[in-house]
Backbone as XML, in Angstrom:
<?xml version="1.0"?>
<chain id="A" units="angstrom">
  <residue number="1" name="UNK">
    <atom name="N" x="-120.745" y="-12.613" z="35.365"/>
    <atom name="CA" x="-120.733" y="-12.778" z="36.805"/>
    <atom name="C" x="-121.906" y="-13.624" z="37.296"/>
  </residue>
  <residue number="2" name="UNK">
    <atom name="N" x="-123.197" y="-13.911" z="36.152"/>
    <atom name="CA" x="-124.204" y="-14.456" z="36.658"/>
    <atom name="C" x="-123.885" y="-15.966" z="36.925"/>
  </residue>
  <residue number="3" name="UNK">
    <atom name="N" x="-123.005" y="-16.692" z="35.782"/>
    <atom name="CA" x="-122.712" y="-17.905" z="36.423"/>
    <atom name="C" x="-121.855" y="-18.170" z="37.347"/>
  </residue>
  <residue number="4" name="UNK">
    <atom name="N" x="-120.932" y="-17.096" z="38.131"/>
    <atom name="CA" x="-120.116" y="-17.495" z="39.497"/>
    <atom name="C" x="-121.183" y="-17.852" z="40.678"/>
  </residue>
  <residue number="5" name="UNK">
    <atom name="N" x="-122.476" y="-17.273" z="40.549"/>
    <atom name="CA" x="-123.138" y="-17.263" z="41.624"/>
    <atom name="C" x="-124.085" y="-18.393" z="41.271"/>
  </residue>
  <residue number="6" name="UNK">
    <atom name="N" x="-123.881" y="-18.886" z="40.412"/>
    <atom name="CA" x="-124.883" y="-20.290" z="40.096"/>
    <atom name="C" x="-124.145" y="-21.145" z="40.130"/>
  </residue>
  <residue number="7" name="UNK">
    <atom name="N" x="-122.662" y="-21.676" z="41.196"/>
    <atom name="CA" x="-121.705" y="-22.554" z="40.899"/>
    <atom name="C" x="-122.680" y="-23.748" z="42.354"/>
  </residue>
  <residue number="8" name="UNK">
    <atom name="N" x="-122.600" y="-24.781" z="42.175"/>
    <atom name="CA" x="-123.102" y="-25.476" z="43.295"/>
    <atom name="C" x="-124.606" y="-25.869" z="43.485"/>
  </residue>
  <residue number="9" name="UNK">
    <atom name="N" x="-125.235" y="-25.147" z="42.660"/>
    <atom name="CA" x="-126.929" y="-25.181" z="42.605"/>
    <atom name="C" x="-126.953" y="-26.434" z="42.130"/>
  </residue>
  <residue number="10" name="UNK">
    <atom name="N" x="-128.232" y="-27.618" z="42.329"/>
    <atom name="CA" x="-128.530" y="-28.987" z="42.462"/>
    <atom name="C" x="-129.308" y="-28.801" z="41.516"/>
  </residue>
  <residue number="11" name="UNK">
    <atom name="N" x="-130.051" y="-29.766" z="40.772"/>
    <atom name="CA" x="-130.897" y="-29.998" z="39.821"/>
    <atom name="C" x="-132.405" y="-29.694" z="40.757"/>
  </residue>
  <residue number="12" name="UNK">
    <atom name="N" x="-133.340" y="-28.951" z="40.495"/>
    <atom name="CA" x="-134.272" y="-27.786" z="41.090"/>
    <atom name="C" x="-134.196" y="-26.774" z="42.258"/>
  </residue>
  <residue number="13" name="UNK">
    <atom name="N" x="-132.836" y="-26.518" z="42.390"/>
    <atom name="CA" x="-132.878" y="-25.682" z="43.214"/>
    <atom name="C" x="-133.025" y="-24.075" z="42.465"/>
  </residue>
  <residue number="14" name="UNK">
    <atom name="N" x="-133.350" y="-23.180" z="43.734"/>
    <atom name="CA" x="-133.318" y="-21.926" z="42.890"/>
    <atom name="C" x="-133.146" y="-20.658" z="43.782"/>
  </residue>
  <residue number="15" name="UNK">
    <atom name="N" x="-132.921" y="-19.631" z="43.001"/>
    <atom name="CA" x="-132.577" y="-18.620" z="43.536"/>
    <atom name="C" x="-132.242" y="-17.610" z="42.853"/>
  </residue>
  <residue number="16" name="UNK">
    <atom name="N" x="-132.505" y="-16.318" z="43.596"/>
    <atom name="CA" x="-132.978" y="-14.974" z="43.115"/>
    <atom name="C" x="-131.263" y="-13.813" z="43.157"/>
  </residue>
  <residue number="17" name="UNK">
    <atom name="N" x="-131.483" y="-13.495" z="42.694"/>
    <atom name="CA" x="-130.078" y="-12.683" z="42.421"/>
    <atom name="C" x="-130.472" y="-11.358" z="41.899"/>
  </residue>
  <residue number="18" name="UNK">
    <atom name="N" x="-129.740" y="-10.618" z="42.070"/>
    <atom name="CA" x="-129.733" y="-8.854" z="41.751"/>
    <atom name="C" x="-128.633" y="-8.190" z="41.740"/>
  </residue>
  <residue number="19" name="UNK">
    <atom name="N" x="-128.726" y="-7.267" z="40.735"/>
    <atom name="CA" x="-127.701" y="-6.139" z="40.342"/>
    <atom name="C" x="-127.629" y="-5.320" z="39.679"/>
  </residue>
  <residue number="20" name="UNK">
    <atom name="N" x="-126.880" y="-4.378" z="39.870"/>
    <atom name="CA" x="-127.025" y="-2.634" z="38.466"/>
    <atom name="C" x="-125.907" y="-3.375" z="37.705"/>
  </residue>
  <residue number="21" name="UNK">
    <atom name="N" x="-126.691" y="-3.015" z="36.567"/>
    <atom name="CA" x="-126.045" y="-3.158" z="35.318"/>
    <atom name="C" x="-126.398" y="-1.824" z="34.217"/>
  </residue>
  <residue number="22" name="UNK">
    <atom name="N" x="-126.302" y="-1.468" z="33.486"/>
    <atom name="CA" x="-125.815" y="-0.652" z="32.120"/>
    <atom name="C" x="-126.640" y="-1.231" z="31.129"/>
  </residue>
  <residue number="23" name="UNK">
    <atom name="N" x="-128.349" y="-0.191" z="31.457"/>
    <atom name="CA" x="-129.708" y="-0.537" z="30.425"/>
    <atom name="C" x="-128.849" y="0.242" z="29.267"/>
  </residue>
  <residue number="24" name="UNK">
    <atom name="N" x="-129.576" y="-0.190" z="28.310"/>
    <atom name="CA" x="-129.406" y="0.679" z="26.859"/>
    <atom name="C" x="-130.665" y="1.208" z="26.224"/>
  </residue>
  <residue number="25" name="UNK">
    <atom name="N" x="-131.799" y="1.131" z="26.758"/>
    <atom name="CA" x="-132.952" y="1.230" z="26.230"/>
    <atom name="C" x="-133.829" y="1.815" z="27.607"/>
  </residue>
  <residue number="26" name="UNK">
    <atom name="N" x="-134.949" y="2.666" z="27.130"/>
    <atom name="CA" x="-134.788" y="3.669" z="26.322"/>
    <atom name="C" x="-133.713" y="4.656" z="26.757"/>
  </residue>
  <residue number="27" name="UNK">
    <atom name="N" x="-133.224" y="4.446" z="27.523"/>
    <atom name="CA" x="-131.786" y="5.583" z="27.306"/>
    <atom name="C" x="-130.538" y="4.887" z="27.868"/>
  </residue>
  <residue number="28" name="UNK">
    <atom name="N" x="-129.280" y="5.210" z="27.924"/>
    <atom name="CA" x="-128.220" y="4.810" z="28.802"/>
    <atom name="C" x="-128.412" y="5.243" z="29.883"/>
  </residue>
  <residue number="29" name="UNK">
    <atom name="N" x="-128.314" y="3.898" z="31.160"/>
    <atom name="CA" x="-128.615" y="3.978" z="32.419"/>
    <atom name="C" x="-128.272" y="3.317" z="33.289"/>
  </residue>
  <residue number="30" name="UNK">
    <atom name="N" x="-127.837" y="3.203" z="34.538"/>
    <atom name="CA" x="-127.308" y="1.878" z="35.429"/>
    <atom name="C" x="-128.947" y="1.751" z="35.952"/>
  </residue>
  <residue number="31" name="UNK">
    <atom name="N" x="-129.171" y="0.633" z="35.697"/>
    <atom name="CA" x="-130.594" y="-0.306" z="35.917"/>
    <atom name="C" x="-130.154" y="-1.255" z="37.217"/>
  </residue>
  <residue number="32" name="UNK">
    <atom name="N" x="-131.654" y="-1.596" z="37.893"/>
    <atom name="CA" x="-131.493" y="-2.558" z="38.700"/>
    <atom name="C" x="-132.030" y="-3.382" z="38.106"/>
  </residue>
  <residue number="33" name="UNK">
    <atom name="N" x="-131.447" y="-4.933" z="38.290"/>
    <atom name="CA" x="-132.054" y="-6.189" z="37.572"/>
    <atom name="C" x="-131.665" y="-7.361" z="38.542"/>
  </residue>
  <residue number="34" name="UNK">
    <atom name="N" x="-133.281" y="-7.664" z="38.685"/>
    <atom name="CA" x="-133.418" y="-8.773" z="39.377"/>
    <atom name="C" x="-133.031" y="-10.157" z="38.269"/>
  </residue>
  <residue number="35" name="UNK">
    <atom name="N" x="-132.962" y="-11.476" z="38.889"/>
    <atom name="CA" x="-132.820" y="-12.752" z="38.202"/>
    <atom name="C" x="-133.402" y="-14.040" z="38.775"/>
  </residue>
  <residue number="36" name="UNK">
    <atom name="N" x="-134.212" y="-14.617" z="38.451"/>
    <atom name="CA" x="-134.695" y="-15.566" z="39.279"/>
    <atom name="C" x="-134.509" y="-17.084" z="38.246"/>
  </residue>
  <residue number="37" name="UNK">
    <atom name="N" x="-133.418" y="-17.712" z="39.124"/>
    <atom name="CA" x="-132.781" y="-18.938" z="38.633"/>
    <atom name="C" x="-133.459" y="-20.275" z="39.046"/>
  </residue>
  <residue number="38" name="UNK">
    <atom name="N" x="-133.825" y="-20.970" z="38.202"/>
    <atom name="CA" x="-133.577" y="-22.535" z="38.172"/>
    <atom name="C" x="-132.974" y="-23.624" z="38.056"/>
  </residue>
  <residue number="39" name="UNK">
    <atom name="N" x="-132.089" y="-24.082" z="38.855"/>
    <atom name="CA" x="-131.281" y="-25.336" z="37.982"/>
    <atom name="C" x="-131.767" y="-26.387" z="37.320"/>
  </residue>
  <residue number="40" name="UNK">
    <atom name="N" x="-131.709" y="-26.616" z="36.302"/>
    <atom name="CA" x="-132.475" y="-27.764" z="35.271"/>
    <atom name="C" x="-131.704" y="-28.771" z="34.945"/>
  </residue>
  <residue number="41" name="UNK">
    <atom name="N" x="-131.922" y="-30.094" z="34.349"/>
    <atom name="CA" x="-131.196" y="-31.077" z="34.266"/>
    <atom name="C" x="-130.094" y="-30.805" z="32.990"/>
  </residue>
  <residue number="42" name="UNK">
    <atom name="N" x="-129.381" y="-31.318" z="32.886"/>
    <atom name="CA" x="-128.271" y="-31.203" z="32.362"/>
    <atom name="C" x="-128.503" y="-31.831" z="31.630"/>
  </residue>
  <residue number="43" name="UNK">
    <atom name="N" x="-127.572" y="-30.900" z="30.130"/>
    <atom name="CA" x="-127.853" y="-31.335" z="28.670"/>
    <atom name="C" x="-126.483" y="-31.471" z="27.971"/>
  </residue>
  <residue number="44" name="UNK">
    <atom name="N" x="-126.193" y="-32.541" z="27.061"/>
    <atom name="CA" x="-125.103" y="-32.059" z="26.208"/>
    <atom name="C" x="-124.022" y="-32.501" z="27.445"/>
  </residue>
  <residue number="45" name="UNK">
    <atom name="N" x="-123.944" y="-32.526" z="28.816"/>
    <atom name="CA" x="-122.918" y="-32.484" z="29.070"/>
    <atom name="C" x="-122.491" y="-31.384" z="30.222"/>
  </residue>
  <residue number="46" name="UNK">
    <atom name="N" x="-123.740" y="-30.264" z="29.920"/>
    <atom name="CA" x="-123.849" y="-29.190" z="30.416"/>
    <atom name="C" x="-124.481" y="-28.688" z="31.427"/>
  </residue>
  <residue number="47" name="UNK">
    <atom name="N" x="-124.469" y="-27.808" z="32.564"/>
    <atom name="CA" x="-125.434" y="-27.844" z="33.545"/>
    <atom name="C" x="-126.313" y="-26.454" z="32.251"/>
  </residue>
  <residue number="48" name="UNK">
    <atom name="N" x="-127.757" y="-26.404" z="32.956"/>
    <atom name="CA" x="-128.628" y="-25.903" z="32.487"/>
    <atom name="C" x="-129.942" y="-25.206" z="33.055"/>
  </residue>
  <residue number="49" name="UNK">
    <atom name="N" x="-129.788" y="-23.952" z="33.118"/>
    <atom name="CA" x="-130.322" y="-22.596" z="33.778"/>
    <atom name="C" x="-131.660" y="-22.219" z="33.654"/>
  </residue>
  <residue number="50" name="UNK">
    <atom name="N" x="-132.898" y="-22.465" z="33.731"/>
    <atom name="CA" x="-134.067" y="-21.584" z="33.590"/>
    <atom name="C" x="-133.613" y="-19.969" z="33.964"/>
  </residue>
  <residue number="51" name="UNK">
    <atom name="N" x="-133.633" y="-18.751" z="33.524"/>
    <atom name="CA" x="-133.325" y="-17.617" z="34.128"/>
    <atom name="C" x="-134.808" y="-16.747" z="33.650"/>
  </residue>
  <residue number="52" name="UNK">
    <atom name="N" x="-135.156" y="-16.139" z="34.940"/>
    <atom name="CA" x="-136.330" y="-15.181" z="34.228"/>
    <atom name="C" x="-135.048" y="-13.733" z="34.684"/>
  </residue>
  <residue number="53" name="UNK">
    <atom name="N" x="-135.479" y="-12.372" z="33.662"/>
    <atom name="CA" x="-134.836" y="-11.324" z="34.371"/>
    <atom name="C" x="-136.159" y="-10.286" z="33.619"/>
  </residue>
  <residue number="54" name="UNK">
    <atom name="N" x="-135.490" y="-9.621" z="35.074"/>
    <atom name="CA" x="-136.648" y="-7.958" z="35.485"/>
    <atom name="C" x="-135.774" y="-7.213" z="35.289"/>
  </residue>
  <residue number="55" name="UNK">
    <atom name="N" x="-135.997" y="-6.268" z="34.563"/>
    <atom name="CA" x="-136.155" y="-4.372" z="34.587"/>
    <atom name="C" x="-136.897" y="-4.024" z="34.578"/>
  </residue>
  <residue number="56" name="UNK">
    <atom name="N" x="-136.813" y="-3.335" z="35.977"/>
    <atom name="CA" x="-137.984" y="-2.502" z="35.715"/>
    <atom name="C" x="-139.614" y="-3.325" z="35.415"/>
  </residue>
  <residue number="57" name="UNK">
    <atom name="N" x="-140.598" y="-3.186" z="35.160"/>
    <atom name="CA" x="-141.713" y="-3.751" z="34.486"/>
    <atom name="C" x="-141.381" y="-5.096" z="33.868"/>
  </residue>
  <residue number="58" name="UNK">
    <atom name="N" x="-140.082" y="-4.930" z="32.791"/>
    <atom name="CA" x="-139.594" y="-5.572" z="31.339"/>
    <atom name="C" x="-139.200" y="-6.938" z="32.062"/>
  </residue>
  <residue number="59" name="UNK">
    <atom name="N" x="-140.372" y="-8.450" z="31.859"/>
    <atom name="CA" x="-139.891" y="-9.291" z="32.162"/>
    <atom name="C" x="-139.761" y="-10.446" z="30.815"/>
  </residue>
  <residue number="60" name="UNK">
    <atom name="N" x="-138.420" y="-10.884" z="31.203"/>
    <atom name="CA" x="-137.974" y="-11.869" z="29.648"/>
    <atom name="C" x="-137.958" y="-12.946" z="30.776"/>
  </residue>
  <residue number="61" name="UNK">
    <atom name="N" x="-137.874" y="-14.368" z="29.740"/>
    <atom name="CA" x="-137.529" y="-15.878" z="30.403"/>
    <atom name="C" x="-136.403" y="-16.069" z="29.472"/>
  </residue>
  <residue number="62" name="UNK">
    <atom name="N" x="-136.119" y="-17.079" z="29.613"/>
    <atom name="CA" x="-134.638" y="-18.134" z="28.729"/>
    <atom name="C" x="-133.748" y="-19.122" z="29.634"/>
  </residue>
  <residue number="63" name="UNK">
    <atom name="N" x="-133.010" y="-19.305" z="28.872"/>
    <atom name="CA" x="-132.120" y="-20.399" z="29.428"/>
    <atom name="C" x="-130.741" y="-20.356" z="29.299"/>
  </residue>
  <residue number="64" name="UNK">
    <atom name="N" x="-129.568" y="-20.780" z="29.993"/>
    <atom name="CA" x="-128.618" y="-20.548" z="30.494"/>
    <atom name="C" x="-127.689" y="-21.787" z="30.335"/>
  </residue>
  <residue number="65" name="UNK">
    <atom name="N" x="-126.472" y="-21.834" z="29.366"/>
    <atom name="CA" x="-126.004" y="-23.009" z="29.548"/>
    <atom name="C" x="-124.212" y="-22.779" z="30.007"/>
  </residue>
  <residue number="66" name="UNK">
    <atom name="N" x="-123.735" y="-24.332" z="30.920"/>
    <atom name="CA" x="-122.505" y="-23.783" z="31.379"/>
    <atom name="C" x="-122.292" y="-24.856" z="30.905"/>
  </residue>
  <residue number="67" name="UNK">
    <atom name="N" x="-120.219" y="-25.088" z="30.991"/>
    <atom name="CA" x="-119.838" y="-25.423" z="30.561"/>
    <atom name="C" x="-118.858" y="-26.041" z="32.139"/>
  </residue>
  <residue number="68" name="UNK">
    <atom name="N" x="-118.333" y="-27.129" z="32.176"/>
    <atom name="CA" x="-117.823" y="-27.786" z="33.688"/>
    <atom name="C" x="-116.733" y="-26.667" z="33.920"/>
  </residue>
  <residue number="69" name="UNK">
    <atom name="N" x="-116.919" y="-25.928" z="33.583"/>
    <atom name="CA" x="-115.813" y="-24.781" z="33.534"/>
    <atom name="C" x="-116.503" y="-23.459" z="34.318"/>
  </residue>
  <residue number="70" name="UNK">
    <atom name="N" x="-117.984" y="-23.518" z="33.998"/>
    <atom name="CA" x="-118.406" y="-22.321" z="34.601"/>
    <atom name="C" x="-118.343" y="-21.224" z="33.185"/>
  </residue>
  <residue number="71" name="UNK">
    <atom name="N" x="-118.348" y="-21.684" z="32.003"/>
    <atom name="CA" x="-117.993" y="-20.734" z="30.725"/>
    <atom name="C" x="-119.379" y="-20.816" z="30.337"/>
  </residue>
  <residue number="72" name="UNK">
    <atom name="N" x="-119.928" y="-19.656" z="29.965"/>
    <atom name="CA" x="-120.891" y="-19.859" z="28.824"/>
    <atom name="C" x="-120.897" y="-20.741" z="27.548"/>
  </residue>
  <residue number="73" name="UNK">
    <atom name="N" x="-122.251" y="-21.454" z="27.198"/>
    <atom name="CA" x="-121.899" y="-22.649" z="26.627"/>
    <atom name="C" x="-123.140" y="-21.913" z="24.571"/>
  </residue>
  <residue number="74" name="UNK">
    <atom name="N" x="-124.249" y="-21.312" z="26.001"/>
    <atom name="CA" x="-125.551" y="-20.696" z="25.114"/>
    <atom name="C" x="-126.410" y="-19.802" z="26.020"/>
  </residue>
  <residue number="75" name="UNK">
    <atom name="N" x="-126.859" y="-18.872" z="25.422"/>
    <atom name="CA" x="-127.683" y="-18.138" z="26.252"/>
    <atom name="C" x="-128.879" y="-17.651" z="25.598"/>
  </residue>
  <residue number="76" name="UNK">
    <atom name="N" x="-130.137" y="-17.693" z="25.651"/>
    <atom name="CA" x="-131.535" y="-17.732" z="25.219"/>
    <atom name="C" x="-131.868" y="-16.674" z="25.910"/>
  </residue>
  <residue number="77" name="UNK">
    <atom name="N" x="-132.952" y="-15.738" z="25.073"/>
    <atom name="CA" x="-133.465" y="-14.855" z="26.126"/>
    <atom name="C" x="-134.857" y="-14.524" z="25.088"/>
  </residue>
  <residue number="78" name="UNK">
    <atom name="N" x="-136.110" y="-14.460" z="25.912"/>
    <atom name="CA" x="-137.297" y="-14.074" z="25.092"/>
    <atom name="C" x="-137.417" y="-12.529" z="24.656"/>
  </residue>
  <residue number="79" name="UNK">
    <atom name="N" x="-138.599" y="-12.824" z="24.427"/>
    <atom name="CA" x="-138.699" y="-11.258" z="23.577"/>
    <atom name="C" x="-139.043" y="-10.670" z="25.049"/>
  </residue>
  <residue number="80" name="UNK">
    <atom name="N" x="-138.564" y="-9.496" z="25.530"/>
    <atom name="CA" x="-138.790" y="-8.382" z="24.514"/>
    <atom name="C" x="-137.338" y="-8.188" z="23.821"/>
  </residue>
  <residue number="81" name="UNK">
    <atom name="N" x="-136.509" y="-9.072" z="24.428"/>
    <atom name="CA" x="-134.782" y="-8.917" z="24.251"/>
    <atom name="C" x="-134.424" y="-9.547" z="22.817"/>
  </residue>
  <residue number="82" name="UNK">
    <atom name="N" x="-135.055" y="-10.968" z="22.850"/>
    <atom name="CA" x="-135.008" y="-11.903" z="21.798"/>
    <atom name="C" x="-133.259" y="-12.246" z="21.603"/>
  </residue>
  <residue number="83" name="UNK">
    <atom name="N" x="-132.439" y="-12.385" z="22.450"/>
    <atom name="CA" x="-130.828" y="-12.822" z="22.191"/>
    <atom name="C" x="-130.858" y="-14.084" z="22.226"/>
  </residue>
  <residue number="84" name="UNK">
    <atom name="N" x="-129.984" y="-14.307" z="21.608"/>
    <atom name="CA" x="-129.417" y="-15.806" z="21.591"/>
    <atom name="C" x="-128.205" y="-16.025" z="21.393"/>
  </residue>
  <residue number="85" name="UNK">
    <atom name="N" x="-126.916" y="-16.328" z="22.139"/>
    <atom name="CA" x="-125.904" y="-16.592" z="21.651"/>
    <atom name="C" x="-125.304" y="-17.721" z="22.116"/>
  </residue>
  <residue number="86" name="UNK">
    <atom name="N" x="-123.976" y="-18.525" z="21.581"/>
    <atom name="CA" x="-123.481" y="-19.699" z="21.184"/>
    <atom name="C" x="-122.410" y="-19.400" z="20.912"/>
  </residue>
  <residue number="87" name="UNK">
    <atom name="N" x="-121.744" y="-20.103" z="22.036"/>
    <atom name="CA" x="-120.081" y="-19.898" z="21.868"/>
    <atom name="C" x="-119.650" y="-21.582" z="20.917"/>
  </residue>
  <residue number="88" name="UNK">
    <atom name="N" x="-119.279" y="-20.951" z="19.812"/>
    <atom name="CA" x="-118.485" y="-22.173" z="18.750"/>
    <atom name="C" x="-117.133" y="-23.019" z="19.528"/>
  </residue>
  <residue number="89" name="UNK">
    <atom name="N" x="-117.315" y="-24.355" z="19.376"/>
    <atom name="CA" x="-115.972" y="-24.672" z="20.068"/>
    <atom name="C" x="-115.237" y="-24.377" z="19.211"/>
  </residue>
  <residue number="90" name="UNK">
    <atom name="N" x="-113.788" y="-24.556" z="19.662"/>
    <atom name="CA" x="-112.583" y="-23.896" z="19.044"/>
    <atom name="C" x="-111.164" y="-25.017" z="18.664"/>
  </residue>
</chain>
């Protein structure tokens, strides 16, 4: 749902977003989580996301990639999360 609300953002624009979502750590919980977005220049083809996100204290950075579709392309996330995933074309 995070990239419906990043549809239209310009190369440095930005903006803050929030929502409960379903922590897993340290226990199962609906969490509030802030997001504070950057639009970055476009790579590959792709538009391209600075995202910092909050729980709580727990702040990660990474990056966000779409696809002219609005599909996830890659998604980066620092430690304390450390994810990374990459959708294979098909």
């Amino acid at each position: 749902m995070l990239a419906e609300k990043l549809a239209g953002m310009k190369v440095g624009d930005k903006r803050a977003l929030a929502s409960l979502e379903i922590g897993y750590f340290p226990a199962t919980a609906i969490v509030a989580t802030g997001y504070d977005v950057e639009r970055k220049p476009d790579a590959n083809g792709h538009r391209v996301f600075a995202v910092t996100t909050k729980i709580d204290k727990t702040v990660a950075t990474g990056d966000l990639e779409l696809d002219g579709d609005g599909f996830v392309v890659s998604r980066k996330v620092s430690a304390p999360f450390e994810l990374v995933s990459t959708r294979r074309p098909q």
